[in-house]
N, C-alpha and C positions, 0 to 999 in steps of 0.2 A: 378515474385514471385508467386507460387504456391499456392492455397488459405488453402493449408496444413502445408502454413510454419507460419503461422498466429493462433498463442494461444489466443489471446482476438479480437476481432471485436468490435468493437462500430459504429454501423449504423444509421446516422440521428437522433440522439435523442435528443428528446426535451422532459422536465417537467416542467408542469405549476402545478402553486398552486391557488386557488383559481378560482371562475368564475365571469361573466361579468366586470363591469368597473374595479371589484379587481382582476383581474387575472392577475399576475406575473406570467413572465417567467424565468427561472430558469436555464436552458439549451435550444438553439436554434441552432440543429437540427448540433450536434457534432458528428465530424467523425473520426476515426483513428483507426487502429491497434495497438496491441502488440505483439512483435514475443517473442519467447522463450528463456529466459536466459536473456531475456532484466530486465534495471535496470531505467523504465519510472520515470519522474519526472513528477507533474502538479502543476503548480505556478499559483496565481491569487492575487488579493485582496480580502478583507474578499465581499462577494457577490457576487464572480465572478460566481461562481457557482461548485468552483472544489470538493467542499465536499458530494452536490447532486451528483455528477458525481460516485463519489466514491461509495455511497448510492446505486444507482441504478446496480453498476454492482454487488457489493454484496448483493442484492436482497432485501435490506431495506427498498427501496423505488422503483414502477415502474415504468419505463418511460410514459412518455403519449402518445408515441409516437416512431419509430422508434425501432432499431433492437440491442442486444449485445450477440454475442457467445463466448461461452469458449469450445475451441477445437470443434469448427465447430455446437454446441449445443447452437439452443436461448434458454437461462437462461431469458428471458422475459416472458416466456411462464410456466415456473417450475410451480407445484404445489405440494402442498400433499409432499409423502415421496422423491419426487424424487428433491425437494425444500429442504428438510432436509440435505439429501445427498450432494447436491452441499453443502452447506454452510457447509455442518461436514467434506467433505474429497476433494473437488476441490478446497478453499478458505485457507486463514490464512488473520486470521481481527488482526492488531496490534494501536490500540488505544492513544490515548494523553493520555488517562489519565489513562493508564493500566488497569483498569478496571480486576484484580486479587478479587477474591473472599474471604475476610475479613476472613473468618470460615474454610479455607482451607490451608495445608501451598503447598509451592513453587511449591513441587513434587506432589504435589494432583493439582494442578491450572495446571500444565504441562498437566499431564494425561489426565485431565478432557475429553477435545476430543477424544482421544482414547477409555476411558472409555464409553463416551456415545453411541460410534457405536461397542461396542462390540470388539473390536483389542485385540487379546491374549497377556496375562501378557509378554510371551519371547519377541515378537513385540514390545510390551511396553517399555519393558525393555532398548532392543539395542536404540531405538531409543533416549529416556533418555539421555542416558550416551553420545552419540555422542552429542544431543544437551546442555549439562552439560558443555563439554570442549569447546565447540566452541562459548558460551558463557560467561564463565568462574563464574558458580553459584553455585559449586559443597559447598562451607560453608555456602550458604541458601537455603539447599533443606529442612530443616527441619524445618525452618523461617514459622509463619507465615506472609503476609503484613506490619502489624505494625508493625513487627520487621525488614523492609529494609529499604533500602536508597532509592531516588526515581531514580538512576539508576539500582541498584539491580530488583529492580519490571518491570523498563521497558526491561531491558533483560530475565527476567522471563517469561515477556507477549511475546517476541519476539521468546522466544523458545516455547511459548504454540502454535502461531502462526505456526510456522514451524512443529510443533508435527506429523502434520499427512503427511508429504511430500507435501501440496496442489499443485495443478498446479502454480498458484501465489498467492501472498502476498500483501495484500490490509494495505496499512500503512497509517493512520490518523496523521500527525503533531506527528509525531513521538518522534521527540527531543523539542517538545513544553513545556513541564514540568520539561525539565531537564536540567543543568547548562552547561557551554560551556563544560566542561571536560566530564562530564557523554554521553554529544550529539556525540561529536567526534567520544567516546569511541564505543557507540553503532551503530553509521555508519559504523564504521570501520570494526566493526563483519558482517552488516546485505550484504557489499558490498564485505568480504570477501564468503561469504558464496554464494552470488550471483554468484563470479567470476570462486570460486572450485565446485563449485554443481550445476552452471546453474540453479538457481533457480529464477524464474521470479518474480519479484518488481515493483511492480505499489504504487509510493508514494505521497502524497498532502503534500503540505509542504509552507511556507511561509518564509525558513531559505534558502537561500543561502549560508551556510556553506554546509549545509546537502542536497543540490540540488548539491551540484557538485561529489559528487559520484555518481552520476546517469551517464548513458552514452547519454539517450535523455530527452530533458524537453520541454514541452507543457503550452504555457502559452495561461490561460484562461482569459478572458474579456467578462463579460456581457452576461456570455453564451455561448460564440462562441470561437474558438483557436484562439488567437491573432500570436503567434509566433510559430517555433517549433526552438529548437538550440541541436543538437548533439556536443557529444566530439568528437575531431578532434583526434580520436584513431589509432594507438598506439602514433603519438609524440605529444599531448598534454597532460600536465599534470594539475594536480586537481587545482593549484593556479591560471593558466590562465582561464581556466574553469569557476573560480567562478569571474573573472573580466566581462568575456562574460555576467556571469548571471545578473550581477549587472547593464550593460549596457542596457540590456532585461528589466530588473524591472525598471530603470530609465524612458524609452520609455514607459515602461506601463503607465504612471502618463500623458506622452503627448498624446497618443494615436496613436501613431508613427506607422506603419512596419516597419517602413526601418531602420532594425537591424542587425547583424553581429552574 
């Protein structure tokens, strides 16, 4: 493999918090690629560390250590405006808890990234309308927040997400807020959208529902990748899939590898 065919790099990194005898580690010194059009999962338990992990590739947090490029660019290094730019037009941040802005309605909370880096209203526009039906929000564009459901909001935030084409799509616990029907609902979009637009998904998640639309998942422990399990694509389908994941999560509790 070409190291051109590689959209996200994550090089040896490690985050520590704290220093002398309180210093936690947080990540110890994780490695992996994302190629493009990939649809990553990362599973752990709560401490494993997959949410730092998340952090630091959307630049929330810096590594303390070690390397992570997005399209062959260490984003470890950003600063200033060109720190700006990654996070307004290389990323899409999708959130547990939507995090839509109360004083805004739907089509203003969409925009909002387009808006801030200046992208012309016609630009605005097209892009709107395509993320409108392919989330199906077109009877709460004029909504504000407190007037949705809480799966309404989370496909709101998934199209603000997508708003600007980013290279990939950084997904927090995605379907953590919302009921099995609303979770499905919005997997269903975020993996068709994955499949027709090749649009790369790097997701944390602790749902085994919502991990088996993924096509690879990375399970993390105490820092480090415990397992990796791909879909056995094209003839495995989502139900086998998610028995594999289940067997993965099992062996996490022993501290097993030796998994399937």
């Amino acid at each position: 493999m070409n190291i051109s065919d590689k959209l996200l790099q994550v090089q040896g990194v490690y985050k520590t918090y704290g220093e002398g005898q309180s210093e936690t580690a947080a990540l110890k010194g994780i490695t992996f690629d994302v190629l493009p059009g990939e649809f990553l999962g990362i599973m752990g338990a709560s401490g494993s560390g997959k949410t730092t992990l998340l952090n630091c590739i959307a630049t929330m947090l810096k590594p303390t250590s070690g390397q992570i490029l997005l399209e062959n660019q260490n984003i470890s290094s950003f600063k200033g405006s060109q720190l700006a730019k990654y996070r307004g037009s290389k990323i899409g941040y999708l959130f547990q808890e939507f995090e839509l802005l109360d004083n805004l309605t739907a089509r203003e909370n969409i925009l909002l990234p387009l808006l801030i880096h200046g992208e012309n209203s016609k630009n605005q526009e097209l892009q709107l309308q395509r993320l409108v039906e392919q989330f199906d929000i077109g009877e709460v564009l004029n909504k504000f927040p407190s007037q949705m459901s809480g799966g309404q909001k989370q496909r709101v935030a998934a199209a603000r997400a997508l708003i600007s084409n980013p290279s990939i799509v950084l997904a927090d616990e995605p379907t953590g807020a919302l009921d099995t029907k609303n979770a499905k609902s919005l997997m269903e979009k975020l993996s068709s959208i994955n499949k027709n637009e090749g649009s790369a998904i790097l997701m944390v998640t602790h749902d085994a529902n919502a991990a088996s639309f993924c096509s690879r998942i990375l399970f993390i422990q105490d820092g480090v990748i415990f397992h990796e399990l791909r879909k056995k694509v094209p003839v495995e389908n989502r139900d086998s899939f998610y028995e594999r994941i289940l067997t993965v999560m099992a062996q996490l509790g022993g501290g097993s590898s030796n998994v399937l």
